[in-house]
C-alpha positions in Angstrom: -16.3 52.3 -123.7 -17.1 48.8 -123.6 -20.5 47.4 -124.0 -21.9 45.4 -120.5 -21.9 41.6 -120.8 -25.6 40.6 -122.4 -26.8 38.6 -119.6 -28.3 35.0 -120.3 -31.5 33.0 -118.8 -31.2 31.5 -115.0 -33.1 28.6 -117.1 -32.8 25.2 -115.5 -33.4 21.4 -116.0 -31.4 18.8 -118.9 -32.1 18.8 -122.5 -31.6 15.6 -124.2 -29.5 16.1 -127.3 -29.0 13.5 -130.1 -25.7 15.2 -131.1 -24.8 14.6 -134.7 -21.5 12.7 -136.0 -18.3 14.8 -136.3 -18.9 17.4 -133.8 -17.3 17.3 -130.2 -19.4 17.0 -127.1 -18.4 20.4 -125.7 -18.7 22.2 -129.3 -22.5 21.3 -129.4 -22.8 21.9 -125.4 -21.6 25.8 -126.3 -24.5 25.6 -129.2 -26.8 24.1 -127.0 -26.3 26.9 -124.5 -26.4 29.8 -126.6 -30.1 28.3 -127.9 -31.7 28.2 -124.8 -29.5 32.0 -123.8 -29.0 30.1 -120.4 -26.1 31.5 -118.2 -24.6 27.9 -117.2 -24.8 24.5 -119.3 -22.3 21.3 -118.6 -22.7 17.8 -120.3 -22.8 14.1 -118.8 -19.7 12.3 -120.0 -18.8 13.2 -123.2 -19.4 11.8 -126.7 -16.6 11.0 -129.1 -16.6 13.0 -132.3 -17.4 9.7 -134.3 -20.3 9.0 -131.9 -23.8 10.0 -132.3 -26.5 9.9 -129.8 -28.0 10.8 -126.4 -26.3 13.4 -124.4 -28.1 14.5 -121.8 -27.2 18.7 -121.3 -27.8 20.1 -117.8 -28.9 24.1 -117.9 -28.8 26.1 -114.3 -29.2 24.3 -111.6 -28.9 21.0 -112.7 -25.4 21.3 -113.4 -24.7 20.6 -110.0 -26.4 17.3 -110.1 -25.0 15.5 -113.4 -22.3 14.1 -111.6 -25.4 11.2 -110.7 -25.5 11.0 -114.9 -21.7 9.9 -114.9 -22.3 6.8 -112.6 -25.2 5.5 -114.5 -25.5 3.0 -117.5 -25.6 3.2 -121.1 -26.7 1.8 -124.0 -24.7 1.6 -127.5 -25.3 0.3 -131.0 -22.2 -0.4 -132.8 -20.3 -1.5 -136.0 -17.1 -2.2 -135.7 -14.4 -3.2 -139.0 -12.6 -6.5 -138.9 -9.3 -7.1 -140.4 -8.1 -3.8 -139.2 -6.8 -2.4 -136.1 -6.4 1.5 -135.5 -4.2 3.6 -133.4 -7.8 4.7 -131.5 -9.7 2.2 -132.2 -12.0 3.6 -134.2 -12.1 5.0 -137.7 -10.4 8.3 -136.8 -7.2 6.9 -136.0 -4.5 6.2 -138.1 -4.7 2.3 -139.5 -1.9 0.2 -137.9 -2.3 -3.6 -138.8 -4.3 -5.4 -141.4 -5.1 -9.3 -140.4 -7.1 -11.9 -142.8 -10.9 -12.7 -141.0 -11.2 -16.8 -140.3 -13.2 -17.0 -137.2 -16.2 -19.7 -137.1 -19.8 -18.3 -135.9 -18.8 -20.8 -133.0 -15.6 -18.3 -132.2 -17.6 -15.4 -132.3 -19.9 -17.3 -130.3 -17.6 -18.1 -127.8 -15.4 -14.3 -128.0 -18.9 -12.3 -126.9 -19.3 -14.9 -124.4 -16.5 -13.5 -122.4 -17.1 -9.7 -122.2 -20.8 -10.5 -120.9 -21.0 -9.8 -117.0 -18.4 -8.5 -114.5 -14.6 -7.9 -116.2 -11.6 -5.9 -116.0 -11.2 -3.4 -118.6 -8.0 -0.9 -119.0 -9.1 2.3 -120.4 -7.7 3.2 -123.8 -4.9 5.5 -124.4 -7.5 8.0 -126.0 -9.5 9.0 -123.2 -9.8 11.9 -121.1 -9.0 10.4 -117.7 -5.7 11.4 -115.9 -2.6 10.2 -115.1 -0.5 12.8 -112.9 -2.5 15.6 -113.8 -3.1 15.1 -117.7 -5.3 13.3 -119.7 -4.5 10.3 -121.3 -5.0 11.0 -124.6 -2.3 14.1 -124.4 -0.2 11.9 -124.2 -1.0 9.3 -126.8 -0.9 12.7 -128.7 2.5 12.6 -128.1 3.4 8.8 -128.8 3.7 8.3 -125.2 1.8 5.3 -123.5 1.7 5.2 -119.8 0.6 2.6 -117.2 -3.4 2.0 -116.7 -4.8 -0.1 -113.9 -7.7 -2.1 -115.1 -11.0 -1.1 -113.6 -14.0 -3.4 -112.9 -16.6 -2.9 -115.6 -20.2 -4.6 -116.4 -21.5 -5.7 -119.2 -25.7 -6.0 -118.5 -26.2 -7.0 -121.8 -24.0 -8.0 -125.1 -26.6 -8.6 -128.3 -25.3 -9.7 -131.8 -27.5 -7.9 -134.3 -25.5 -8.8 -137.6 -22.1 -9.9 -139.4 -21.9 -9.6 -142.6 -17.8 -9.8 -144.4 -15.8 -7.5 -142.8 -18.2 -5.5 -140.8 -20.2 -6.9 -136.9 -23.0 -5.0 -135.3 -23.8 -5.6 -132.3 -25.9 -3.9 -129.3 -24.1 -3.5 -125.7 -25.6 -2.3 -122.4 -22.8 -1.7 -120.1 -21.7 0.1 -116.6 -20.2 3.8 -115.9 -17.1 4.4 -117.7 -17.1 1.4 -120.1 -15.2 2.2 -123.5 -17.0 0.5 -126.6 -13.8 1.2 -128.5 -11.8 -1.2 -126.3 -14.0 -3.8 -126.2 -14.0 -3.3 -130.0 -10.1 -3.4 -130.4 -10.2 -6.5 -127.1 -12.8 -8.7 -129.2 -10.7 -7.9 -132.2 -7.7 -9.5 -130.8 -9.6 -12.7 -129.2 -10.8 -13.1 -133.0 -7.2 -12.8 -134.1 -8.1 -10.4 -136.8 -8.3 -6.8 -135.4 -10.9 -4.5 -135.1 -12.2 -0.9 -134.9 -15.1 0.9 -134.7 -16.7 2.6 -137.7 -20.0 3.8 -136.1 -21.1 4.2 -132.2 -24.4 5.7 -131.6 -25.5 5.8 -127.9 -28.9 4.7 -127.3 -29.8 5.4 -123.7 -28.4 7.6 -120.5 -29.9 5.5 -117.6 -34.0 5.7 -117.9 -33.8 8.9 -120.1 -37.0 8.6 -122.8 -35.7 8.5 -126.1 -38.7 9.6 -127.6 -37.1 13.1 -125.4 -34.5 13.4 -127.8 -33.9 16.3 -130.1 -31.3 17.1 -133.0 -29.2 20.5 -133.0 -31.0 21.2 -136.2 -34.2 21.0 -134.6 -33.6 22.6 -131.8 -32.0 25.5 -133.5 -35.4 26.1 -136.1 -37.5 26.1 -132.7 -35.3 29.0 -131.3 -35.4 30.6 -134.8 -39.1 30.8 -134.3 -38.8 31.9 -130.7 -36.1 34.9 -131.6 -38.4 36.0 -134.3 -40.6 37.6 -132.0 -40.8 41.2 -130.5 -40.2 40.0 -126.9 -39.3 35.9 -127.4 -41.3 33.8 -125.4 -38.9 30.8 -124.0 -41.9 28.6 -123.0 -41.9 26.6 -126.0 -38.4 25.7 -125.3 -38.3 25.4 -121.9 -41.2 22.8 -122.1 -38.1 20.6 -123.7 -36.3 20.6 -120.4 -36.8 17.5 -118.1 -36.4 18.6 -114.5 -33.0 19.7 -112.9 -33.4 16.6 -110.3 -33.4 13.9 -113.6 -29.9 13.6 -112.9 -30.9 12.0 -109.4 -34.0 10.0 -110.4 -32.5 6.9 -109.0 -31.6 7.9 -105.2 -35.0 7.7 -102.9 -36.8 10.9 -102.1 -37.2 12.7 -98.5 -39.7 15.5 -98.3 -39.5 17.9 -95.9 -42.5 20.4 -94.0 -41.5 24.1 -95.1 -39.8 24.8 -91.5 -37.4 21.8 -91.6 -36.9 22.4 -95.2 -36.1 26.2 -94.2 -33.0 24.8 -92.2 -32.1 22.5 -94.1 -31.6 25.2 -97.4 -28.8 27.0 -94.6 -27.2 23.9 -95.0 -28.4 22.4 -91.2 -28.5 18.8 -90.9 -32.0 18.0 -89.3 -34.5 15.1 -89.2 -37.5 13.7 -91.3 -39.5 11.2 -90.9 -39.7 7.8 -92.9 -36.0 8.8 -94.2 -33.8 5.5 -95.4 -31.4 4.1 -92.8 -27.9 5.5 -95.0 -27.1 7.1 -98.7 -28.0 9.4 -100.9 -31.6 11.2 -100.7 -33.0 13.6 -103.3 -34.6 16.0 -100.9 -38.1 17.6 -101.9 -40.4 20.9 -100.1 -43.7 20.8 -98.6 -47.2 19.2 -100.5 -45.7 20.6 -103.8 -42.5 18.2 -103.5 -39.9 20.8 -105.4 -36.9 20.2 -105.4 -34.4 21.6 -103.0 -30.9 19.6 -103.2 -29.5 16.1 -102.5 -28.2 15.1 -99.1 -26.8 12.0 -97.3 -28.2 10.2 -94.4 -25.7 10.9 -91.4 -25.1 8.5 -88.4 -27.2 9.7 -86.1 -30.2 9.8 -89.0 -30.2 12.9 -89.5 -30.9 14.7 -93.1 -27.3 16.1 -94.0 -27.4 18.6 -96.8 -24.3 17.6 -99.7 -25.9 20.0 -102.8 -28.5 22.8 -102.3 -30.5 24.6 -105.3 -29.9 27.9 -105.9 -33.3 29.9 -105.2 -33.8 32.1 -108.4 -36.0 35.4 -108.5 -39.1 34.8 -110.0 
């Protein structure tokens, strides 16, 4: 007879993780999970293996509201290898072309010039969006290169740091669904010597505190501590956990009185006061503002529910 399924924590809210080099986003999302025994977890755009950094991890609830996390901007430090040009464009691919460096300051100059502000970018071969029905980087797997319509990026902010022989640091604050790695390998080729990345670390998920940020290792002697007692009290990790609404922190907030909010939680559009004339809302309840789901301002001005929170059991 089989054992029943051990049943985890309805815990919810977004740890911020600095995940460690070599290990893939969804590997530490699974360790990150099991820590905090929460029943649901789901990252916010995922970190190469190479990469270190921020990653925001939603728990519960907030899950449902990370899809906000995807649209919002970043912040990298890099060091990217001249002279050399990989099949990724960073230092797990396979090396492909070796090219003397000559470039002036003045070049350089001039080459970051051009990736500062609004540009079109096509998305490398080894990246997880889709073309009919399967990732892209399947089929680089394979040797296979498909078409890619170049997508409008930004770059807020491009800072040299250092460059030193073969090796350029440099800080970049960009839009949603910028790839560092190709505008690694791009400023490579405008410097006529190739380039890849050899270290990415990502500094910043929208306003996220950095200060918030915790290793795996960490994280995993707190819930060493916590498991070692009789009955484990979760406060200590919980207290980690920014609220499930973080996500959301950059649409306006509409709160509601309790009976309109009642209606609105069965998913009824209905109307609030000083409400913005169109968009997104982050909707809150009553004097104690919780959260109860984001909804988007209808035609006729009404309050139109698009994601409701789960009401947990206390």
């Amino acid at each position: 007879m089989s054992r029943p399924r051990r049943r985890g924590r309805d815990v919810h809210g977004v740890f911020l993780l600095d995940k460690h080099q070599g290990a893939s986003s969804n590997d530490v999302l699974q360790k990150v999970k099991r820590l905090f025994h929460a029943n649901k977890a789901g990252h916010t755009g995922a970190l190469d293996p190479l990469a270190t950094g921020m990653l925001p991890i939603c728990l519960g609830e907030a899950t449902k509201f990370s899809q906000y996390l995807l649209d919002a901007d970043k912040r990298y430090r890099v060091i990217a290898r001249l002279g050399e040009r990989t099949d990724t464009s960073d230092a797990d691919g396979n090396l492909v072309e070796t090219r003397p460096v000559s470039f002036s300051q003045q070049e350089l100059d001039a080459a970051l010039e051009s990736f500062r502000g609004d540009t079109l970018q096509v998305p490398t071969m080894f990246s997880a969006l889709k073309y009919q029905g399967r990732k892209l980087y399947e089929y680089a797997r394979e040797g296979i290169t498909v078409p890619r319509e170049a997508r409008p990026i930004t770059v807020f902010e491009l800072q040299f740091i250092r460059w030193e022989g073969n090796e350029l640091e440099l800080e970049i604050h960009v839009s949603k669904g910028t790839y560092i790695r190709t505008i690694i390998d791009d400023l490579g080729e405008k410097l006529g010597c190739g380039a890849h990345v050899i270290m990415l670390r990502r500094l910043q998920v929208a306003r996220y505190p950095v200060a918030r940020m915790m290793t795996l290792a960490q994280l995993q002697t707190l819930a060493e501590q916590v498991n070692a007692a009789e009955t484990p009290d979760y406060a200590p990790l919980d207290a980690l956990l920014l609220p499930m609404d973080s996500p959301a922190a950059a649409f306006p907030v509409v709160n509601l009185p309790a009976a309109t909010a009642a209606l609105f939680k069965q998913g009824m559009p209905v109307k609030a006061a000083e409400a913005p004339a169109s968009g997104l809302v982050r909707v809150t309840e009553g004097d104690a503002a919780n959260f109860i789901g984001m909804a988007e301002i209808a035609g006729d001005g009404r309050v139109a529910p698009r994601r409701l929170v789960v009401e947990f059991p206390a």
